[in-house]
N, C-alpha and C positions, 0 to 999 in steps of 0.2 A: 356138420357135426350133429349126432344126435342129442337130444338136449332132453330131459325128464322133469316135468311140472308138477307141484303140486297146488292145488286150489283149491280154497275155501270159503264160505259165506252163511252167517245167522240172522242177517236182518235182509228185508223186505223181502222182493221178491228172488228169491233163492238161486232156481231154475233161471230164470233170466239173465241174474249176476252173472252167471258161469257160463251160460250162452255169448256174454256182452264180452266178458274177459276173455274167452276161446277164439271169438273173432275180431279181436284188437290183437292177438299175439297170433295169430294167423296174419294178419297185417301187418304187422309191423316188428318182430321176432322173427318168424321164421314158418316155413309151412306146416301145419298141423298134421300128422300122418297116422297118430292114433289117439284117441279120448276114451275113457274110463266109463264105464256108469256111475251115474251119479250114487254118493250112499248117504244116509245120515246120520252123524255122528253126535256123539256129545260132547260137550267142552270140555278143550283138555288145556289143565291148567290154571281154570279161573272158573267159577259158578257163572251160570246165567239161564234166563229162563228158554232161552232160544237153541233149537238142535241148530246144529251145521248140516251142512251139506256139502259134499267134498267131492274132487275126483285128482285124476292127472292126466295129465296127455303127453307125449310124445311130438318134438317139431325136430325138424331139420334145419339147421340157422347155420347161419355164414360168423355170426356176429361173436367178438369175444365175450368170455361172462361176466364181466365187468361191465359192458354194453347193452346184455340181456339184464343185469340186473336194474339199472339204469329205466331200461325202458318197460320193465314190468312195475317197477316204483310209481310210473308217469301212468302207466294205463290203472294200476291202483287208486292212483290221487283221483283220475280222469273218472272214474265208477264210483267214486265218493268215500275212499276211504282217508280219514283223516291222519291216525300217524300210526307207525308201525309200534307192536309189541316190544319193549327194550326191557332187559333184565331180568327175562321173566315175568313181567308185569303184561299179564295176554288178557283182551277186552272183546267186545262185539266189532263185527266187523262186516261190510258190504261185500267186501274182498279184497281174499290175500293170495298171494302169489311167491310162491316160493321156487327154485331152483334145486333141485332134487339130486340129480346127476349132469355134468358136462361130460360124455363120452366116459372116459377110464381117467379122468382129469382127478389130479388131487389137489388142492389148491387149501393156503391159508394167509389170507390177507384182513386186514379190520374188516373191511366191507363185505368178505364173503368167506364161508367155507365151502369147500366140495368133497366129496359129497354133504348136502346137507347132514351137519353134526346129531339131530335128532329123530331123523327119519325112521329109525330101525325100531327108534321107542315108540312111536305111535302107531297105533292101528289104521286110525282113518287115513295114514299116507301111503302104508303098505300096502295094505287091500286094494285099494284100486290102484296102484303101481304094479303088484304083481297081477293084476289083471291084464295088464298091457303089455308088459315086461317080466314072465316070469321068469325066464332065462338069462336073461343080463347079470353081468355079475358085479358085483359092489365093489371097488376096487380098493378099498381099505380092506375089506372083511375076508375077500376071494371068495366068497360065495355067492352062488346064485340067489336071486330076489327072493323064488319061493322057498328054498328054503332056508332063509334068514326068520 
């Protein structure tokens, strides 16, 4: 299945987080087959002094997304992030790892939506998603990435 990432990070080293996170979900997720340029964004959501720096990539995984979310949580915790954003309440972060799209999957469970519920309102998620993927189509929206 093809599977669509998105990642983030505002503390330390930036470029490294997202290099360390790319190849723990190439290990252990599913094969990496395409990655974003990197951009940097400003925080969305909450003030801080730090830019982000974002991308997405593209794997091909076997695993269900329950499984995927699972072990993107563990490779999170593992790169030093302490707890996830809840309620809106969004902080600095080493890295986050989100799940963007599972294939045409719609899903709504506590622990996950698909496509990610926010995706379309952020800039730093699109851009380099429709870098990768401008063609894919959103399977809520029925439109293509770019032009959403």
């Amino acid at each position: 299945m093809k599977v669509y990432l998105g990642l983030g990070t505002n503390l330390g080293d930036k470029e490294a987080n997202l290099h360390a996170a790319v190849q723990k979900i190439n290990e252990r997720v599913g094969k990496v087959i395409s990655l974003s340029a990197f951009y940097v964004t400003a925080p969305w959501g909450f003030s801080s002094e730090n830019s982000f720096l974002n991308a997405a990539c593209c794997i091909e995984s076997e695993l269900p997304p329950l499984e995927i979310l699972k072990e993107t949580q563990a490779i999170e915790r593992e790169l030093g992030r302490m707890k996830k954003s809840v309620g809106g309440n969004y902080s600095d972060r080493l890295i986050d790892i989100d799940i963007l799209l599972y294939g045409d999957l719609i899903l709504h469970t506590p622990e996950l939506e698909l496509p990610h519920p926010l995706m379309t309102e952020r800039r730093f998620v699109m851009e380099p998603l429709v870098e990768i993927a401008p063609d894919v189509v959103h399977p809520v929206l029925g439109r293509k990435l770019k032009e959403i």
